[in-house]
Residue, then its C-alpha position, 0 to 999 in steps of 0.5 A: x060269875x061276877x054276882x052273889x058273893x064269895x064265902x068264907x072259905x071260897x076252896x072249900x068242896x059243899x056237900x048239899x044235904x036235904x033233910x027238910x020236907x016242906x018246912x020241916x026237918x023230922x029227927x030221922x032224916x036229920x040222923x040220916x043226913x048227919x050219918x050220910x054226911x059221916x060216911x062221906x067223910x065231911x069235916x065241917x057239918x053246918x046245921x042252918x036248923x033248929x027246933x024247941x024240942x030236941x032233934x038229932x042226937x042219934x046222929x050226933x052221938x055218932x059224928x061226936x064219937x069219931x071227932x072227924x067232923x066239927x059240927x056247927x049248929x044255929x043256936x035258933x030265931x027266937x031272941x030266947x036266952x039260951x039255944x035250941x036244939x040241937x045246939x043244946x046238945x053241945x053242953x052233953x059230954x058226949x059231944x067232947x067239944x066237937x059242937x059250936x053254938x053260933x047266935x047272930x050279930x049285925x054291923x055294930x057287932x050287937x046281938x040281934x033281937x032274935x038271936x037265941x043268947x048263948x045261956x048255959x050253952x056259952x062255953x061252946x058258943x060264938x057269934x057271926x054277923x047274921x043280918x042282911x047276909x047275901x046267899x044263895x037262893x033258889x036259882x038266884x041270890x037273895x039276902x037273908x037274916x038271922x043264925x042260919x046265916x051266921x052259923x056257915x060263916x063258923x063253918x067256912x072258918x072251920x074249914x079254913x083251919x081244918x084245910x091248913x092243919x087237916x090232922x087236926x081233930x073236931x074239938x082242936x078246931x073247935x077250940x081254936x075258933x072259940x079261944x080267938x073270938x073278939x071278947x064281946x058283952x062282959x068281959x070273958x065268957x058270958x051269957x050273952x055272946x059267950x066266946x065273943x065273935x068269930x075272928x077269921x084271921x086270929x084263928x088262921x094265925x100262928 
């Protein structure tokens, strides 16, 4: 419409699901949500959300054990040094690799203070640019900081690849978007950064 933005993956088809009432998200209507989005064969499930207690693994459980949809979590505000939940849930073995953890970077690609670091989670974490982020807002457009605005542009890459190559499984997915991250912090996986930040092109490549 000539303002706002395009997002990472502009084709893609969004299924908006509502599971906050007022400012929060109780665990059952984040199962709910994840069982919805399940049964209406989503791919990619974006949860701009997080809690310091954990929240959500009923539903995840069950979205990991199909491995249809890759989930991709913002690992939290809090400048801490390891995720909220439910990001931590990705280091479950239950997960099988079908959930990424995404912390927030700005410009010169440095970890904002808020950021939650990667910490044990950093096998299955990555970063995206999160700050001064144009979204959608309301009825208008509004810009915007921290891992909830990091996290979607991981769910835009992923849909991106699960549209070319879309018998590709959850955790194939996943993999791809870790394994071609640009290496950021100490060299390799690291607690900080972890795989280092999301590199669309690399991961579209052959």
């Amino acid at each position: 419409d000539g303002t706002g933005m395009y997002g990472v993956a502009p084709g893609a088809t969004l299924l908006p699901i509502k599971v906050f009432n007022g400012g929060t998200a109780p665990p059952s209507a984040v199962t709910a949500g994840l069982e919805y989005a399940l049964a209406q064969n989503a791919r990619v499930i974006n949860l701009s959300l997080g809690t310091t207690s954990p929240t959500g693994d009923t539903g995840l459980k069950r979205v990991a054990a199909t491995n249809n949809a890759l989930v991709v979590i913002a690992a939290g505000n809090e400048g801490a040094a390891s995720p909220n939940w439910p990001g931590r849930y990705a280091q479950e073995s239950w997960a099988n690799g079908t959930l990424i953890v995404v912390g927030s970077v700005n410009s010169q690609r440095r970890i904002t203070s808020e950021s939650n670091r990667a910490g044990p989670l950093a096998p299955f974490y990555l970063v995206a640019p999160g700050v001064n982020i144009i979204s959608s807002y309301g009825s208008t457009y509004s810009y915007m900081t921290g891992t909830s605005m990091a996290a979607p542009a991981v769910s835009g890459a992923a849909a991106l690849v699960t549209g070319y190559w879309p018998y590709l499984k959850a955790n194939p997915v996943a993999s791809i978007l870790l394994k071609t991250a640009d290496d950021l912090g100490a060299p390799g996986v690291d607690a900080i950064y972890g795989h280092g930040m999301l590199n669309v092109n690399r991961a579209l490549a052959p």
